[in-house]
Phi, psi and omega in degrees: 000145173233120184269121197218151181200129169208184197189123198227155181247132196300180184291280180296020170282158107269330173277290179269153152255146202227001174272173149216183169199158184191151195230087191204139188303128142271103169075191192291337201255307184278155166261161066289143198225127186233187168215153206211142159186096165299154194277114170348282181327286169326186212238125184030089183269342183336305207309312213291306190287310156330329181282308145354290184302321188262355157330284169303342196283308183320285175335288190315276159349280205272358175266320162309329201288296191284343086033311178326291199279310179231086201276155186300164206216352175308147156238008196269112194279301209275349159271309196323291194304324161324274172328331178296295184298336181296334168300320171289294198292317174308342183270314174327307171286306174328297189312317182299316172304326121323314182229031159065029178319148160239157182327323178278008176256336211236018170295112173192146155261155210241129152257109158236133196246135173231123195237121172272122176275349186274320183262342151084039163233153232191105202243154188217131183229096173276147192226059179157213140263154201176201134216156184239170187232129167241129141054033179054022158277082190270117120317094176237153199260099210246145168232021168082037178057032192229035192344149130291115180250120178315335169301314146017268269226017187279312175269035174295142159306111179333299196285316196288335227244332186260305190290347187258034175262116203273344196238085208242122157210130172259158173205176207230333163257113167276113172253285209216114158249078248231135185219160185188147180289152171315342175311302199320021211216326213249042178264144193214161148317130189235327200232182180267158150313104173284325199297146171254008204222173194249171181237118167299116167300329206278321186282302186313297197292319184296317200223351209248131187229041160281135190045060174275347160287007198210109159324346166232065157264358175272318165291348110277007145312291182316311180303319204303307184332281192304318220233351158264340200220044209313061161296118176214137169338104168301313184286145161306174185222134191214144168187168195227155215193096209242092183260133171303000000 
């Protein structure tokens, strides 16, 4: 399996990229992948969502780490990711509470993807907006420019808060998979066009596996976008990318 990642700061950003993305082994068998995107309104939204990334790194680590010693024996993908998030959210609180957070500090949406490669089963859970791609099947998730932003939901009861959640998919086969920020929606002309014939940005990312040989092919994707067709996100962009 090949794993692509990239990350972009919007056209119409200056400061900040307020997106994130992470990538990580849990033990031998499992990935996790998330994408992150704080809200512009709130306050340094950079932050929650960089922290949110390093969190799950954190998570991942230390479940391999224990994995070592005890290896899992679960076969249930949607609980494993429970236990994840259960985890996130415990750090999460933790953080506020140490560094005196305020709700608007802790606003970001979340796409986190969990792929068991030994049983080759594979849950996607979204918290906000996005879009996901299974096997060329796209989903995208608009919630009207109004996010369920995780911060919501911290002091939520867990179990009630996690089992009502609707933006959900399990699968069971990886061909070609994709998760993404609402950037991947915001592609605009920026520049003049050298290219004369036209481009999907959405399909060019999703589906097209030109330089599928190279670990930075979502990144040239992007150049190509700008610098042949002269496109680029307003919005920041964060996205993962799994091909079998």
């Amino acid at each position: 399996m090949k794993i692509y990642s990239a990350l972009q700061i919007g056209e119409y950003h200056t400061n900040h990229c307020e997106d994130y993305v992470f990538v990580g082994d849990i033990g031998s068998d499992k990935i996790l992948c998330a994408v992150m995107d704080g809200c512009t309104m709130a306050t340094d939204s950079y932050f929650v969502s960089t922290l949110v990334g390093k969190i799950l790194r954190k998570i991942a680590k230390e479940r391999g780490y224990q994995e070592l010693y005890q290896p899992d024996t679960a076969n249930n993908i949607d609980i494993y990711l429970k236990s994840v998030v259960a985890s996130l959210f415990n750090e999460l609180n933790l953080a506020k509470e140490q560094l005196m957070l305020e709700r608007n500090e802790l606003l970001t949406t979340l796409i986190i993807m969990l792929f068991d490669r030994k049983t080759e089963q594979g849950i996607v859970l979204v918290i906000g907006d996005g879009l996901v791609s299974i096997n060329g099947r796209v989903t995208e998730f608009d919630q009207d420019n109004k996010p369920d932003y995780l911060g919501f939901h911290l002091q939520d009861n867990f179990d009630v808060w996690y089992d009502s959640q609707p933006q959900k998919i399990v699968f069971t086969t990886l061909q070609d998979v994709s998760i993404a920020t609402d950037g991947i929606f915001m592609f605009a002309p920026v520049k003049k066009a050298v290219a004369v014939d036209k481009i999907n940005p959405i399909d060019f990312l999703l589906v097209d596996k030109e330089n599928a040989d190279s670990k930075e092919m979502l990144s040239l994707k992007l150049k190509k976008l700008e610098h042949l067709y002269g496109l680029k996100p307003t919005d920041d962009f964060a996205m993962v990318r799994l091909i079998a």
